[in-house]
Structures are given as structure tokens and as C-alpha cells.
N, C-alpha and C positions, 0 to 999 in steps of 0.2 A: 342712799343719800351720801352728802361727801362725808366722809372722817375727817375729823379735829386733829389739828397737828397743835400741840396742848401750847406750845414754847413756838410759833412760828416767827412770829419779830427775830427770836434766836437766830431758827435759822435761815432765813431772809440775809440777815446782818449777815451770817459766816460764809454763806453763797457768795454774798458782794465780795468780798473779804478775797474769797478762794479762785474769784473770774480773774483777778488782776485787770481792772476795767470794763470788763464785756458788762453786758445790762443782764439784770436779771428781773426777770417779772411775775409776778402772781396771778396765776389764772384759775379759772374754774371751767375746762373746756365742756364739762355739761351744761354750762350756762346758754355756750355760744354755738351758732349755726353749725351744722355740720362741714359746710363750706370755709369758715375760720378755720373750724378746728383743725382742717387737715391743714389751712397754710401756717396755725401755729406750731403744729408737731412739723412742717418739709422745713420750715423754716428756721427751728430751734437745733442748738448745737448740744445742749444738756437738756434733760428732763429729769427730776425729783418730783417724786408721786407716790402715794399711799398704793398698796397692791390693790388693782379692782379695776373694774371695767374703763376707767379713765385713762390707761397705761395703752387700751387699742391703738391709739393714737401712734405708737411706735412704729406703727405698721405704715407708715408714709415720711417716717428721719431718715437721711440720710446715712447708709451704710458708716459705721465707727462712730458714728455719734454715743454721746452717754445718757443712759437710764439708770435712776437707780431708786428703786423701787424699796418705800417704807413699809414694812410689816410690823405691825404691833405685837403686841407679847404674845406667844404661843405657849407657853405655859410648857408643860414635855412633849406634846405631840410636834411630828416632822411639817416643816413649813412648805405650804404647795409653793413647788416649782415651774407651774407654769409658763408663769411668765415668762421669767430669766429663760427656759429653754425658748421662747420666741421670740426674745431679745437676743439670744445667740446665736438661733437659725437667720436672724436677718440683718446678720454681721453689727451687731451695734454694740459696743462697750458696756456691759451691763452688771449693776451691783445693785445687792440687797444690805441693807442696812436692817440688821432685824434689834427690835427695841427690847431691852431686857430688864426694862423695872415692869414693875407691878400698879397699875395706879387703881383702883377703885376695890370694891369685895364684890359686886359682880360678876367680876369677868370670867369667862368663861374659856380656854383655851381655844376651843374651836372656833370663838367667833370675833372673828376678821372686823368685826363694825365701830372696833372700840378707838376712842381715840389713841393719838399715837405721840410718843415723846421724842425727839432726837436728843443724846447728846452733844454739844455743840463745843466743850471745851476740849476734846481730843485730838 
């Protein structure tokens, strides 16, 4: 399922803020046909997205475009790099934003499902 980006309105606002005019918009490409989704990723110049199967999409942006992929809190264990290494093999400008609070007493370092914070005033 999708993960919770806790503060989205946040960062929605600092995206706009940070395009100097370009549009930015909110998707859920599992939502949408597979035929969308490929012309929302050929056709997108940025992508922010939680780490997880939703990020495939990179695999049809345009060479130098930006990814940059939310990981929620890992707690001490090392964060998979997947991605970012196939965001690098297929030339695209690629960062990780990894979250470093803590939000719930559940959480579990290992698991990737939890919601995810940005901060937005940095």
C-alpha cells in the first residue's frame, strides 16, 4: 500500500516554492493505468516518492531528470540502495532524503511501510 507522507500539504507548499513556476502535482501512479503512468514518469522533469515499487516508473524519465526518493526512519541498520543505484545507471539526478525522527513506538527499523516525515524548513 501507499505510505503516508505525515506533513504533505508541507511539502506540496515547498515543492511549489522550489519549481520557481513549473507545476507540481500529486499522484498516485498505482492508482492509474499502466499507459498513464509511463507518460506521467516520460513526461515528469522531478519525481519525489517514498522508496518502493512506485519509484519503477523512473525507468521511462528522461536521462538527468530528478528522483528523489523518501525513506522513513531506519533506525541503525544501512538503508537499501537500490534504487538510487538504478537511478544512477539510467543517468538521472538522483537523491535520498532519509527521515530522521522517530514517530510512533512501533516502528521497527526494518520496515520500510511506515509513514514518512519531511522536513521542510531546511
Amino acid at each position: 500500500g501507499r505510505r503516508a507522507l505525515l506533513n504533505e500539504e508541507d511539502v506540496v507548499a515547498a515543492l511549489q516554492t522550489a519549481s520557481a513556476g513549473g507545476s507540481v502535482r500529486r499522484e498516485n501512479p498505482g492508482r492509474l493505468p499502466l499507459s498513464e503512468q509511463v507518460q506521467l514518469f516520460r513526461s515528469s522533469h522531478a519525481v519525489v516518492g517514498a522508496s518502493g515499487s512506485a519509484l519503477i516508473g523512473m525507468f521511462f524519465m528522461e536521462p538527468r531528470a530528478v528522483v528523489v526518493e523518501l525513506l522513513s526512519f531506519q533506525g541503525t541498520s544501512e538503508p537499501d540502495t537500490t534504487w538510487h543505484e538504478l537511478g544512477v545507471s539510467l543517468d538521472l539526478t538522483y537523491s535520498v532524503l532519509h527521515e530522521t525522527r522517530w514517530f510512533g513506538r512501533t516502528r521497527r527499523p526494518w520496515d520500510r511501510r511506515e509513514a514518512i516525515y519531511v522536513e521542510t524548513e531546511r
